[in-house]
C-alpha positions as CSV (number, residue, x, y, z in Angstrom):
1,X,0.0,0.0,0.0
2,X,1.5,3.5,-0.8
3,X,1.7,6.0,2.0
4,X,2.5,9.2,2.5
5,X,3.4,10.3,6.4
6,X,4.1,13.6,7.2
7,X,5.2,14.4,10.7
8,X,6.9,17.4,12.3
9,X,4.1,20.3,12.8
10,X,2.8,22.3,15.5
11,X,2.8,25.7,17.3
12,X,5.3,27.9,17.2
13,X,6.0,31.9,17.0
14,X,6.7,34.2,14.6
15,X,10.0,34.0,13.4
16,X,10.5,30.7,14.4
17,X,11.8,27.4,12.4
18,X,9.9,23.9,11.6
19,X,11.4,21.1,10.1
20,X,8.5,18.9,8.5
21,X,9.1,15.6,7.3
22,X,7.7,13.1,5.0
23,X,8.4,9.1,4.8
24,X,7.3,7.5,1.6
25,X,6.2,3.9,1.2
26,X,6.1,1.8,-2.0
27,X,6.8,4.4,-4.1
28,X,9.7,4.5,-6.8
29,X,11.0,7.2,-4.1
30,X,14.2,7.9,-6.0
31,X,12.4,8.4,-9.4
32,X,9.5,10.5,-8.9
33,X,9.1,14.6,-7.9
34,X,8.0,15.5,-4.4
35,X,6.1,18.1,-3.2
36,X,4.9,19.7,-0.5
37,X,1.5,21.5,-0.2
38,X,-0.3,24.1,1.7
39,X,-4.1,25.1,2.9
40,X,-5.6,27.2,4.9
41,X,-8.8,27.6,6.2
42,X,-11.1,29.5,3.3
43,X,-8.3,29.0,0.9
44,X,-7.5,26.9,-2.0
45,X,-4.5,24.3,-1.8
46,X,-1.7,26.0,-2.8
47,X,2.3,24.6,-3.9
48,X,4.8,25.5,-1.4
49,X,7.5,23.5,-2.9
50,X,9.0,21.1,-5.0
51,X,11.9,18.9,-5.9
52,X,12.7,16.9,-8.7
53,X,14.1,13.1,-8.8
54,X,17.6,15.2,-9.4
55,X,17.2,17.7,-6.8
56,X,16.0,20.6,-8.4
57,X,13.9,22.3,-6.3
58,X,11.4,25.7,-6.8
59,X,9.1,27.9,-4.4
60,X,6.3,30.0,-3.8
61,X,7.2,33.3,-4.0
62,X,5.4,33.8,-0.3
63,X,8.2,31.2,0.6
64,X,11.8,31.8,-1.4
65,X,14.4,32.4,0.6
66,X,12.5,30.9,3.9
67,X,12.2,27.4,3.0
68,X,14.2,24.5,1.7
69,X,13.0,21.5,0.6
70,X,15.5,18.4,0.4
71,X,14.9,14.7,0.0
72,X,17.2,11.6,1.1
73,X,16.9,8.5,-1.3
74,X,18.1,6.1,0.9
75,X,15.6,7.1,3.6
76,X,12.7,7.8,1.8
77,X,12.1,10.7,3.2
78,X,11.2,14.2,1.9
79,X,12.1,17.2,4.6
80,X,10.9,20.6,4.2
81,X,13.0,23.3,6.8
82,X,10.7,26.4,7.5
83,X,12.4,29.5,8.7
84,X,11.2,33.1,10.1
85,X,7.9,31.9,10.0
86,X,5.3,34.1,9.5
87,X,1.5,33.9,11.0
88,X,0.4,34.1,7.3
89,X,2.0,30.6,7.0
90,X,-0.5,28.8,9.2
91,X,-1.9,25.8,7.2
92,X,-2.2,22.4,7.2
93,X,0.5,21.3,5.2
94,X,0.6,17.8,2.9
95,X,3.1,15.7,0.9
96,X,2.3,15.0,-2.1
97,X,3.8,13.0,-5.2
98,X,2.5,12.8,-8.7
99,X,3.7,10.5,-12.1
100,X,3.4,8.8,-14.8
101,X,1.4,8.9,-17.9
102,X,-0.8,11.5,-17.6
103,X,0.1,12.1,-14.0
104,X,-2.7,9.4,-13.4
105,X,-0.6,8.2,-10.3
106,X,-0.8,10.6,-7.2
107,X,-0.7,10.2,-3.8
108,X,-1.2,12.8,-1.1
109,X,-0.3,12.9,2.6
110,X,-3.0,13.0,6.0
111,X,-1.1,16.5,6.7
112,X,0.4,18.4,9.5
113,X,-0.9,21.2,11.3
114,X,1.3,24.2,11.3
115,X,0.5,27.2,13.4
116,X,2.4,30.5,13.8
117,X,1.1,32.6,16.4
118,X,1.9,34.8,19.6
């Protein structure tokens, strides 16, 4: 069975750092792109970020220079490192993987809470 488990979020103050994680089962880990999703209440699902089976990597503009997103093959595992958080970037936040022909395969996370707040 594939799954998606994202772990790492929770409360924390402005300006403040997360480290989210994502472990990836029965998936072709090192061959597919990984990504990493965000929504808020009200608001449509947005992309936060993205990295390629090569490592190249993009970001929201609301996020460059914030984030990173990184992956390690041999764990499975997709990380993505939020600094000087912002109360703007409370969401629940999903992994998320898509490929093939089509894009018909695609997978998403359960999702981790994330909330910036004083």
């Amino acid at each position: 069975q594939v799954q998606l488990v994202e772990s790492g979020g929770g409360l924390v103050q402005p300006g403040g750092s997360l480290k989210l994680s994502c472990a990836a089962t029965r998936i072709p880990f090192n061959y597919v792109p990984m990504d990493w999703y965000r929504q808020a209440p009200g608001k449509q699902r947005e992309l936060v970020a993205t990295i390629s089976s090569i490592g190249t990597t993009n970001y929201a503009d609301s996020v460059k220079d914030r984030f990173t997103i990184s992956r390690e093959n041999d764990k499975d595992t997709v990380y993505l490192q939020m600094n000087n958080l912002k109360p703007e970037d409370t969401a629940i936040y999903y992994c998320h993987t898509q490929w093939g022909s089509n894009m018909r395969f695609e997978y998403w996370g359960q999702g981790t809470q994330v909330t910036v707040s004083s």
